[in-house]
N, C-alpha and C positions, 0 to 999 in steps of 0.2 A: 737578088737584092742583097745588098753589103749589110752587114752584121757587123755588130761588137762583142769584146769580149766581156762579160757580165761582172769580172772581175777587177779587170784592170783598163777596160774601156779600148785596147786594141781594137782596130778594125780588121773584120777577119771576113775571109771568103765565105761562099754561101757552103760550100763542101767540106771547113777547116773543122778537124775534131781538137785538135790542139790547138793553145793560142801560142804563137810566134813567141811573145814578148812574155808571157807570165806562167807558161810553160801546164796551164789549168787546162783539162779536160772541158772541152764544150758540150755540154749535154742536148742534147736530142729532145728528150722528155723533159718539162719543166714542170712544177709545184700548183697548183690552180694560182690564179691571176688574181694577187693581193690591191695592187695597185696600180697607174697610169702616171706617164712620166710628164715631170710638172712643163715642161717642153716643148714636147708636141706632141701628147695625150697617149702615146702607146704602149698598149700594155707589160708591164712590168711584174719580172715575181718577186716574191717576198726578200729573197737572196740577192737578188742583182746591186750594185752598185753602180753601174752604167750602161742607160737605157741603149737597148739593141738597134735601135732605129738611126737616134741620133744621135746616140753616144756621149749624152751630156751624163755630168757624174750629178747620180741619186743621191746615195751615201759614202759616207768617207769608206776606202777600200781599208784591210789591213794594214798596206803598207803605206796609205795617208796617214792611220792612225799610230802606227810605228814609226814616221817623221816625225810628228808633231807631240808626241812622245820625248822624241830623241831633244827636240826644239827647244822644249822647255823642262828634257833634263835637269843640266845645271840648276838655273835659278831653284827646283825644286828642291833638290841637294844641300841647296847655301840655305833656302828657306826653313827647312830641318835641322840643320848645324843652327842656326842662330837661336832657335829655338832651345834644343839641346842646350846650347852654353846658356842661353838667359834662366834655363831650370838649374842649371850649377850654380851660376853666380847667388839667383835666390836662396837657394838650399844653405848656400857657404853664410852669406850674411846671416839667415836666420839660425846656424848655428854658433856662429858668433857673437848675435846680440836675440838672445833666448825674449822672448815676449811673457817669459813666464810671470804672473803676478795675481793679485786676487781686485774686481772693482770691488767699493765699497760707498755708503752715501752717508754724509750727515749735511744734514736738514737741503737736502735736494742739492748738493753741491755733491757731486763726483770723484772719488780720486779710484788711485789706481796703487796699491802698496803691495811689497813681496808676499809671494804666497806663505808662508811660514806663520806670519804673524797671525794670532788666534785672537778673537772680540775677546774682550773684561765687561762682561754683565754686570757687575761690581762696580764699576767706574765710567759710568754712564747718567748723562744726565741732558735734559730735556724739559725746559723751563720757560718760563717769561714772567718776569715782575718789573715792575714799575715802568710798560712800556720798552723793557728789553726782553728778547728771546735772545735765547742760550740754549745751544745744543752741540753736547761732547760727547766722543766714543774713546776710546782707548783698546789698543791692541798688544797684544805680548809675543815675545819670541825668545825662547831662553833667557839670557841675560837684558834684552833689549826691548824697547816698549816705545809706540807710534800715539801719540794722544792727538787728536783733532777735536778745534773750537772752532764752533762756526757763529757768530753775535750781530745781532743787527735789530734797528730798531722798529716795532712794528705800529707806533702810534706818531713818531716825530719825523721830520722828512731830514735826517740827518744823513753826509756825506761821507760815508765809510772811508774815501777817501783823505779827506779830509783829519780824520781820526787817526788813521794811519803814520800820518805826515808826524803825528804828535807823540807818537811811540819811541822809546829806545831802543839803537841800536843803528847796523851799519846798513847804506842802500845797496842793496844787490840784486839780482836776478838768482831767482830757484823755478826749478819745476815751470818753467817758461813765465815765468810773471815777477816782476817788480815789486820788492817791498821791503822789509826789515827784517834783519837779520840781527839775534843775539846770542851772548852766552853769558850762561850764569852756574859757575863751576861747573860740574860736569853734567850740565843739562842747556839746551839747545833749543830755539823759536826762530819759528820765519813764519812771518807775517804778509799778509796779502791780500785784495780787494776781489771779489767773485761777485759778478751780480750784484752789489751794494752790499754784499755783507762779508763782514771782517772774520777773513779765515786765520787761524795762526795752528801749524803743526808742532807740537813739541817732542823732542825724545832726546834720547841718553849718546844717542851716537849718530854724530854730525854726516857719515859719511851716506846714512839712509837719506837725506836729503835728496840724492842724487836717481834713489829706486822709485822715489813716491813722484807720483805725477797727477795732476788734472785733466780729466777728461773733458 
């Protein structure tokens, strides 16, 4: 009866100890009978890759698996490298633009200001009379100080925008939002609408405008 070679699926004589083609020793004795070839049911050991009978392939041989391997080489290669550079380009930008900073809140409005600057317990206030709240923080950094006002009315359905429109000063874009911008010697406001309520940051030096941001 014509045989295959278990490994490489060669058809081999009933008498061949060598296979012609894969150059595998054909064994005599085989392993107890793991399984049956999905085929034409004949028994299979746990090792074979193509059933002896009919020589259809079980499992991928070695060398199927070292083509398909080879196949899809490349793409894995470029898959890798792209990877690689996308971890440099990240790395480069976030060391260029440092994320470093501290959040902070008054009265449930978000920002986002340089780590450096330290709260003023001193110059803190948190109020409402006559139908207005008002709440301020202030922060310090050396020579330099961040004061946030946050105001809005909690008994009149007034239009903080509208409030806004009626403030002095020039219209500009800060910290991504729309509003007014002043100076009053050497001190500094920009004003803006959050939620209904009328934010305005002040400090001593124009160019922290640029660090403080809204979350």
């Amino acid at each position: 009866m014509e045989k295959y070679c278990k490994n490489c699926g060669a058809a081999l004589d009933e008498n061949t100890q060598i296979c012609p083609d894969c150059g595998r020793e054909v064994e005599n004795s085989r392993p107890p009978v793991q399984n049956y070839c999905h085929n034409c049911g004949f028994k299979i050991d746990y090792d074979e890759n193509f059933c002896r009978n009919c020589g259809v392939q079980i499992k991928a041989s070695k060398a199927v698996k070292e083509s398909f391997l080879k196949r899809y080489e490349n793409p894995i290669i470029i898959g890798a490298t792209v990877i690689i550079i996308s971890l440099f380009i990240l790395v480069a930008f976030i060391s260029l633009n440092p994320i470093g900073g501290q959040v902070v809140e008054v009265d449930a409005i978000i920002f986002e200001i340089p780590e450096e600057f330290v709260p003023n317990p001193d110059l803190q206030t948190d109020e409402n009379r006559y139908g207005i709240h008002t709440s301020s923080k202030t922060w310090n950094a050396s020579e330099d100080y961040i004061q946030i006002d946050v105001i809005y009315s909690t008994e009149y359905d007034i239009d903080q925008i509208e409030v806004l429109k009626e403030l002095d000063g020039e219209d500009v874009n800060l910290m991504s939002h729309d509003g007014k911008y002043a100076e009053d010697g050497n001190f500094y406001r920009f004003s803006f609408v959050e939620d209904n309520k009328l934010c305005t940051v002040h400090t001593n030096n124009p160019k922290l405008f640029e660090e403080i941001t809204v979350i």
